[in-house]
Each structure stands twice: as structure tokens, then as C-alpha cells.
DOLODREN-726170 format. One record per residue (C-alpha): residue number from 1; z, x, y. Coordinates in steps of 0.02 Angstrom, whole numbers, plus 50000, padded with zeros to 5 digits. Layout:
  resi      z      x      y
   NUM      Z      X      Y
...
//
This chain:
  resi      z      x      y
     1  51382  50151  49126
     2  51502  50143  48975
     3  51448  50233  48821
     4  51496  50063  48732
     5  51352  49992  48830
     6  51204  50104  48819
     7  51054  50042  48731
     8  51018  50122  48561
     9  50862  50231  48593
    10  50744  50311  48472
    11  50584  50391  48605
    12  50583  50381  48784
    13  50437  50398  48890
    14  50494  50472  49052
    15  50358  50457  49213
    16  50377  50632  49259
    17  50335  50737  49428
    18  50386  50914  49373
    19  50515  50914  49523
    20  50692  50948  49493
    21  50750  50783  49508
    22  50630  50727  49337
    23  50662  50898  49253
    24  50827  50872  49254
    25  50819  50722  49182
    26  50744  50754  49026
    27  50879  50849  48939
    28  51016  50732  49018
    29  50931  50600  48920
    30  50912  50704  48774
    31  51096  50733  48787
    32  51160  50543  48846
    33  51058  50470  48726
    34  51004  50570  48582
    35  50833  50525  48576
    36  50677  50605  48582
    37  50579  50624  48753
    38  50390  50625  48824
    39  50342  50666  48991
    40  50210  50562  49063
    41  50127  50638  49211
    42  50026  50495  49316
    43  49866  50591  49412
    44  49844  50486  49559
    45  49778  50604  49676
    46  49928  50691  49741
    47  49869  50870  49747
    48  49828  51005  49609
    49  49975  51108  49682
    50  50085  50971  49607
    51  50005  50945  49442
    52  50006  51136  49388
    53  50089  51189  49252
    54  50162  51014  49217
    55  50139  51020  49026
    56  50229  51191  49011
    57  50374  51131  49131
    58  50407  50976  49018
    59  50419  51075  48873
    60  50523  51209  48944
    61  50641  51076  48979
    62  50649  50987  48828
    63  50527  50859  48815
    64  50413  50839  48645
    65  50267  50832  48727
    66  50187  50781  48893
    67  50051  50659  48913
    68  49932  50686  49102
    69  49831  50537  49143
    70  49686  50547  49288
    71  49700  50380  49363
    72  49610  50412  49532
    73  49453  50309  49484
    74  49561  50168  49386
    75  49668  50188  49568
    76  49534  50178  49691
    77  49419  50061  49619
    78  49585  49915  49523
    79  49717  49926  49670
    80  49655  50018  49829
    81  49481  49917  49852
    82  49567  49753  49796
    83  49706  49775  49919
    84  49590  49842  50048
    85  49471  49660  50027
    86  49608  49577  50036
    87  49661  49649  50217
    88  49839  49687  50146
    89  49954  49781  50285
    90  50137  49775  50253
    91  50232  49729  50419
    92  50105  49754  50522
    93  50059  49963  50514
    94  50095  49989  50321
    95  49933  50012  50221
    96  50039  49999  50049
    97  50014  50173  50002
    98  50174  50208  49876
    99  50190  50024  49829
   100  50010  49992  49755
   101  50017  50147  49671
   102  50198  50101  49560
   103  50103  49947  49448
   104  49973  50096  49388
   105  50090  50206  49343
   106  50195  50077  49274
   107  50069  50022  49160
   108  50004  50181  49103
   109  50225  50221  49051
   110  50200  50046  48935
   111  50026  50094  48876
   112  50086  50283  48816
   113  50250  50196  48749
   114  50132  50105  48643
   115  50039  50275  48605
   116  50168  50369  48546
   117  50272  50231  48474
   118  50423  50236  48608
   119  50564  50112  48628
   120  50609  50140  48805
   121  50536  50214  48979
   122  50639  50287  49097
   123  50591  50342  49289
   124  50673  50439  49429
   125  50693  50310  49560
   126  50864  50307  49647
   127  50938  50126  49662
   128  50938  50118  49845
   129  50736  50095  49860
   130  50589  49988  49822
   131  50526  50102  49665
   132  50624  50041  49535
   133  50605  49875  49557
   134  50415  49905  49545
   135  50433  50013  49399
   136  50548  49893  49312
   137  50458  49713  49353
   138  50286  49799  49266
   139  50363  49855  49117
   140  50454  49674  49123
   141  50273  49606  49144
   142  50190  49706  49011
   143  50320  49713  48904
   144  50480  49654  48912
   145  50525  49729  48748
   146  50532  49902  48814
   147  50699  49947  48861
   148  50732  50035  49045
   149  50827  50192  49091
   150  50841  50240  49280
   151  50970  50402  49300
   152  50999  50372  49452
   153  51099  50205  49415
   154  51167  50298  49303
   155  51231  50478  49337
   156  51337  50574  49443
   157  51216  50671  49541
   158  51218  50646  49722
   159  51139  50780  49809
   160  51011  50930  49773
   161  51164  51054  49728
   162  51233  50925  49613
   163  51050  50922  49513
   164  51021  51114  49555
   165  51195  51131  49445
   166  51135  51025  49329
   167  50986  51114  49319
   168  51082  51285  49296
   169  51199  51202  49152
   170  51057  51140  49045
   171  50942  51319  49083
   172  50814  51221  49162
   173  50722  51349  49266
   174  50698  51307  49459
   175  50558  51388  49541
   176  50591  51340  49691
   177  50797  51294  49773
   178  50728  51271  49937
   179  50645  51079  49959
   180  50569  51024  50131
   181  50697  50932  50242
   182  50568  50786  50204
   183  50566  50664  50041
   184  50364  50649  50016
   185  50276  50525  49897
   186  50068  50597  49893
   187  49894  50514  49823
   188  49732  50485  49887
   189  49755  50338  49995
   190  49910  50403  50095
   191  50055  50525  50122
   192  50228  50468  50164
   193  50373  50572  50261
   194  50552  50503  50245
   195  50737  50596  50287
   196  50746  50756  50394
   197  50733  50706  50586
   198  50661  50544  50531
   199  50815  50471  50491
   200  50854  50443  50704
   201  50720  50336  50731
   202  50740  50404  50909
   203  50675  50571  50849
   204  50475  50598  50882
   205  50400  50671  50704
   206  50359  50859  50717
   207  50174  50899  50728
   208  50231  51049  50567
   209  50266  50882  50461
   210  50091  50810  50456
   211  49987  50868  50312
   212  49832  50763  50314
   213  49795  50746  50486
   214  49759  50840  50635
   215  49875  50785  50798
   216  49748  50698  50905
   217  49778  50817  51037
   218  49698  50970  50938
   219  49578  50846  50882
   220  49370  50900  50905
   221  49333  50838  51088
   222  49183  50790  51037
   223  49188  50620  50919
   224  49122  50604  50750
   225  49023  50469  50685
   226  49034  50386  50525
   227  48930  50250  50433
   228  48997  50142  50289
   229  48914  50039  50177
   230  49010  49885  50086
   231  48918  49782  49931
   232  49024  49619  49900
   233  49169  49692  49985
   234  49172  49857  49919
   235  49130  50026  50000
   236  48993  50117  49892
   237  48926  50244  50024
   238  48997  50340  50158
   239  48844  50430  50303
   240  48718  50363  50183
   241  48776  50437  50005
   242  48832  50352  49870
   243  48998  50392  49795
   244  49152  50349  49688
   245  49269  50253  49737
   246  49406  50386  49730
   247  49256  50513  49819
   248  49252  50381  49960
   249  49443  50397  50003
   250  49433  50563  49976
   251  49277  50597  50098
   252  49359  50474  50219
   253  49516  50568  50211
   254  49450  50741  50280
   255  49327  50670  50388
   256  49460  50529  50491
   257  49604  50669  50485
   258  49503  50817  50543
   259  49483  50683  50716
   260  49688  50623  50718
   261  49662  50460  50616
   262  49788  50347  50523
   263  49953  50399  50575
   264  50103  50278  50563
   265  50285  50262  50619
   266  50371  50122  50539
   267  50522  50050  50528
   268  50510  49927  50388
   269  50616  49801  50273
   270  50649  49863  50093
   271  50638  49753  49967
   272  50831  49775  49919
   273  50903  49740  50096
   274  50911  49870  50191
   275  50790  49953  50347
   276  50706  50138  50300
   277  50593  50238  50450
   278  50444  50330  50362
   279  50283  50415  50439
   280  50163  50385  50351
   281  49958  50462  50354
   282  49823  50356  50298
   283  49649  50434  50369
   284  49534  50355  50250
   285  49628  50208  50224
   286  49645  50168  50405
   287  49458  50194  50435
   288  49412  50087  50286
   289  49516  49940  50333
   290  49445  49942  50533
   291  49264  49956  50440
   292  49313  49811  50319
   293  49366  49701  50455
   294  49241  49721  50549
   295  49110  49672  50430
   296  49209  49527  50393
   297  49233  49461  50573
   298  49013  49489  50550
   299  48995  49370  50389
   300  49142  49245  50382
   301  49148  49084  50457
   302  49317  49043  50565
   303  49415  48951  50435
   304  49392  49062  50290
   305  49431  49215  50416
   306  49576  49146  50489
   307  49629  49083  50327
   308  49625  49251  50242
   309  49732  49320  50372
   310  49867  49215  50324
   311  49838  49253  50122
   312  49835  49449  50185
   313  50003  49458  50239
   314  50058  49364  50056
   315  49965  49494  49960
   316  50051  49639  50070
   317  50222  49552  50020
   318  50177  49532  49837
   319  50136  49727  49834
   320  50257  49791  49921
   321  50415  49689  49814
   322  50314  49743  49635
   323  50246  49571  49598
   324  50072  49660  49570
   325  50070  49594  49383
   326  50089  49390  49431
   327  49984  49250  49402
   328  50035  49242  49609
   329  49933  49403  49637
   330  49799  49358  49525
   331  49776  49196  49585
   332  49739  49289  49775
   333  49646  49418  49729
   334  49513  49255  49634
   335  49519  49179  49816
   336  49486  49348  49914
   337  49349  49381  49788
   338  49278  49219  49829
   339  49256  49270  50006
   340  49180  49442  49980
   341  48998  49388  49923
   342  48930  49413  50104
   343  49038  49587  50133
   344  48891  49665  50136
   345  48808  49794  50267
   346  48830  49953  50348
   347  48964  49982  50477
   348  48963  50122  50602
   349  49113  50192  50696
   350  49145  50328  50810
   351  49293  50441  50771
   352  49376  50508  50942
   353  49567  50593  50942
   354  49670  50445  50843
   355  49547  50308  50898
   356  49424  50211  50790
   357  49312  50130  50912
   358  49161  50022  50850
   359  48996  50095  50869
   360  48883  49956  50764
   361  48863  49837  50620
   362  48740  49741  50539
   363  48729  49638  50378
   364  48604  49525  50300
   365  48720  49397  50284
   366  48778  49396  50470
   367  48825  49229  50556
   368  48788  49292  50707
   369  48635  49232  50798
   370  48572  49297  50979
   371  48442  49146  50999
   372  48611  49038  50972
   373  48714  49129  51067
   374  48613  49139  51212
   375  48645  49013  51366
   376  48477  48965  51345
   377  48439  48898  51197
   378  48464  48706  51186
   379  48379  48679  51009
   380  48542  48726  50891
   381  48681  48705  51025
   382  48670  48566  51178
   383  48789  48617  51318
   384  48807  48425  51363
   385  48881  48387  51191
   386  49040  48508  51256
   387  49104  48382  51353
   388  49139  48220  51217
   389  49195  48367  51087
   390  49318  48437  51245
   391  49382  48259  51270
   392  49421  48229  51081
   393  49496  48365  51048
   394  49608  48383  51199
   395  49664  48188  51153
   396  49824  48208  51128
   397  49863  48324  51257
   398  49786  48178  51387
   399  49901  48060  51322
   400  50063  48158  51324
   401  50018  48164  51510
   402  49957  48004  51516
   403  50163  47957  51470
   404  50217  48064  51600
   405  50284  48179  51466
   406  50333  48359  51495
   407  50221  48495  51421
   408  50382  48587  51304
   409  50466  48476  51187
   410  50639  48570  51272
   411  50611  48480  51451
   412  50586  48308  51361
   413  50704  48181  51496
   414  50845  48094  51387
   415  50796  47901  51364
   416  50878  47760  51427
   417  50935  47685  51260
   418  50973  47509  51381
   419  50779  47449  51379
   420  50776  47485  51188
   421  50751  47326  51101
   422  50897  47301  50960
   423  50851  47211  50800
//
């Protein structure tokens, strides 16, 4: 970017990590822009390991001040159990880890700009992925009057010796030079590998990669069981106890990756065009979402089921691109919420080397009925009414057939436009 055409900045608030990459940052700021900078340190659940130290790391390189939210609570119970009722999977395997977790962070940058009285946020996204448009639309959504600084748009840097040299020029002291072979994004509901072998899809992931889960090989040979209990949608207990909603990730977490649970190769579409392979691990996610569905499959009639699938694979999309903040998202999340009223019951699942395998469920709410299910009950269903329903609804089938008419639309037989009448 041109000098010329840099925005005139006061205070940034930078959503920091304490890795090089956002270190590094702060004094090129300070010296591309003149203005003051505070770190911002979002808590979501991605290890004490990474949060140590963070206020003294700012500082040391050249930040005012650095702000640490805990947002595992605000995370667990206002995007994971939303997205989770919602049945939201991303292309099939993604459970939406990184993506539902951006809008949080997002609006905790605008809500300490507003603290501290800062003109501008900035964030370390590159401008080849998803994150910065998620970063960017929530500021955009919360407010617009916040200007944006992403570096990497920005900058020279290319590689880790480029920032490592950056590092050295501003005095910026690097603990560590030597970073995994893997690009990692961590919080309660998942962890993500990217780069290293990964990027030949043909390469199987190493078992030394996986951080959160056991291989299901070295797995217990004997299974686990676990019982959880949903209220309106929500999971409020796990074997009987009541918990948090960041405690019941948590406590799903250990338990489903001690057994080999919620691990994900994917090859999926980013947002801005291109195709990225990630692993990704997702214990207590995975074993929530089996749980949740099968509740659900318990309580909901056909249409509203079958329905909701459809809406789940909307909300996955809205997530994923950053549209969290969108009258589109909100206007869901009133119909899923609609749905979730019956939600409600115990679920029990066995836990066996990767595999989630239903073990019970009950619910008060429960559509299912033995005495109707039964062959021999005639009170609530008559077998002999089968056969007018079978011939109404197969109707149009009997008269394609009935005009000698080809099952596939393809085979149709061309007409013979003679024996058309002409007006």
C-alpha cells in the first residue's frame, strides 16, 4: 500500500496470539503508522501454554497495554451450542471449529476499541484464507466506523525468516525459532492441522501430529460409556452431573479422545476460491453432535426433521463465509430454536476405538410409540387404509405408465409433430 493511502490512525487494537507472526506486528504498526497499540488477547480455550506470559510479551514488544478476555463460557454457551442445535457441519465432516470462533473474537476487538477509545483494529490473518474476511465482516457489522489493518495485505514478509528478521531488527525477543512443520488454530471445541505433509493430500497424517486424540488403534479395548442429558436442545449434564457449558466440551473432549473420537480429513472450499486440506480433532464436538441427533431423530416429526437438515447446511455456510452477525443467521437460529422445545432427554452412547455407536435414548417428549408401532395394533394405524394412501400417492407414477412413458425424462421417444393439431 502507498503511504499516500494509509488511513490516519490514532489507537489500534491488535487481536494478538503472542506468536511471532502478531509480535511482530505490533512495532511494524507502531512504525507504519505512528499510532499507539493494544494487544487484545481472546481466551477461547486454546491452552494455558499459549496464554502465558502474554501481557509481558505485548509490552516487551511495544504495545501500551494488553487486554485478556476469558470467553470460553460466552463461546460454549452463544456459538458452539447454537451451532451444535442447529446441526451445522461444513461440507459434510467440518464441525466449524475456527470459523465460529472468528465473530467472538471479532466482537470482543470492537467492544475493547470502544474501551479504550481506538480508531482502528488490526489482525494477523494472511489474505489467502477465510480469517480475514470473518474478522473484517464483524467489525463491518458492529461497526463499520472502525477502520481495518491486516499486515499481511500489507507487508513484505513472506516466510518465517522474513518475520524472524523482522523480529531481530525491531529487538523483539523470540523464544522459540523453531515452529512445528504444522500451522495450528486451538480452543475447546476443536484443533486444526494445516501445511507440513498435509499439503499432498495423498500423504496419511502422522499419528505424532494429533494432540487431542488417541489413534483408535491404541485406543482402551474395552469401550466407554457415556450419558448426556439435553434441556431444550442444550447439553446440561454429562454421566449424570451437571456442568457448564464450556465444562461439557471440555469433559467430552478427554473422555471421546482418550477412545479415538472426532478425527477429520478434509479437503474443503475456502471462502476466497481456492481448495485447503486440514485435519482437524473434534472429540467432544463429534460426540455431542451424534448425541444431538439422535435425540432429535427421538422428538421431531418428519417434516420439521427433514426440513432442518436442509436449514443445517445454510447455517454451516453462513459460519463458515463470516456472515455470523446477519439478520440471515439470526433469522435461523429463531427457526432452530423453535424446534428445540422437545430436545429433551438423556442419550447414551458407547465409545469404542473411533466409533460412536448408540447404546439408548429416551425423552419425555418422544414420538415414538411401541403400541403403534407394533403389527398388531389396529386402533391408531389400520393396515387396510395402506392401500388407497399407496394408490394416491403413487398417482402420477401410474399414469406416466399408463402413457407408455419411459421412467427417465432422458429416454423420453421424440414426438411425431404430424398428429399435432395446428391452430
Amino acid at each position: 500500500m502507498n503511504p499516500q493511502q494509509k488511513p490516519q490512525v490514532k489507537k489500534v487494537v491488535l487481536a494478538y496470539s503472542g506468536g511471532l507472526d502478531t509480535s511482530v506486528i505490533v512495532p511494524w504498526l507502531k512504525e507504519n503508522y505512528g499510532c499507539e497499540v493494544v494487544c487484545f488477547c481472546a481466551d477461547v480455550g486454546q491452552g494455558d501454554e499459549d496464554m502465558r506470559g502474554l501481557e509481558q510479551k505485548a509490552i516487551n514488544s511495544g504495545a501500551s497495554q494488553c487486554i485478556i478476555h476469558d470467553m470460553k463460557e460466552e463461546f460454549a454457551a452463544e456459538y458452539l451450542f447454537p451451532m451444535l442445535k442447529a446441526g451445522a457441519v461444513y461440507e459434510h465432516k467440518y464441525l466449524l471449529g475456527t470459523s465460529v470462533a472468528r465473530p467472538l473474537i471479532a466482537k470482543h476487538l470492537v467492544d475493547v476499541a470502544h474501551e479504550v477509545g481506538a480508531d482502528a483494529i488490526a489482525h494477523g490473518a494472511t489474505g489467502k484464507g477465510n480469517d480475514q474476511v470473518r474478522f473484517e465482516l464483524t467489525v463491518m457489522a458492529l461497526d463499520p466506523r472502525l477502520k481495518i489493518i491486516a499486515p499481511w495485505r500489507e507487508w513484505d514478509i513472506r516466510s518465517r525468516e522474513d518475520a524472524l528478521a523482522m523480529a531481530a531488527k525491531y529487538n523483539i525477543p523470540v523464544t522459540a525459532t523453531i515452529k512445528s512443520i504444522y500451522s495450528r488454530d486451538s480452543n475447546i471445541w476443536h484443533l486444526s492441522h494445516e501445511g507440513g505433509l498435509l499439503e499432498d493430500p495423498w500423504n496419511e497424517p502422522e499419528e505424532a501430529m494429533f494432540q487431542m486424540s488417541t489413534s483408535p488403534e491404541n485406543a482402551p479395548e474395552e469401550g466407554a460409556y457415556v450419558e448426556i442429558e439435553f434441556e431444550s436442545g442444550n447439553p446440561v449434564a454429562v454421566n449424570g452431573e451437571k456442568l457448564s457449558a464450556a465444562k461439557i466440551v471440555e469433559t467430552l473432549n478427554v473422555i471421546g479422545g482418550a477412545h479415538g473420537i472426532g478425527r477429520v480429513d478434509l479437503v474443503e472450499n475456502r471462502l476466497v476460491g481456492m481448495k485447503s486440506h486440514g485435519v482437524y480433532e473434534t472429540p467432544g464436538g463429534t460426540i455431542l453432535l451424534y448425541a444431538h441427533r439422535e435425540l432429535e431423530s427421538l422428538v421431531l416429526d418428519r417434516e420439521t426433521m427433514h426440513f432442518k437438515e436442509m436449514v443445517a447446511v445454510k447455517y454451516a455456510e453462513v459460519t463458515y463465509n463470516g456472515l455470523w452477525f446477519t439478520p440471515l443467521r439470526e433469522a435461523i437460529d429463531a427457526f432452530v430454536n423453535s424446534t428445540q422445545g422437545p430436545v429433551t432427554g438423556l442419550v447414551r452412547l458407547k465409545l469404542y476405538k473411533g466409533n460412536i455407536i448408540t447404546a439408548g435414548k429416551k425423552s419425555p417428549f418422544s414420538l415414538y410409540r411401541e403400541d403403534f408401532a407394533t403389527f398388531g395394533e389396529e386402533d391408531v394405524y389400520d393396515q387396510s387404509h395402506a392401500e388407497g394412501f399407496i394408490r394416491l400417492f403413487g398417482l402420477s407414477m401410474k399414469v406416466r405408465a399408463m402413457n407408455g412413458l419411459p421412467v427417465s425424462g432422458l429416454d423420453m421417444p421424440k414426438p411425431d409433430y404430424s398428429k399435432f393439431k395446428r391452430d
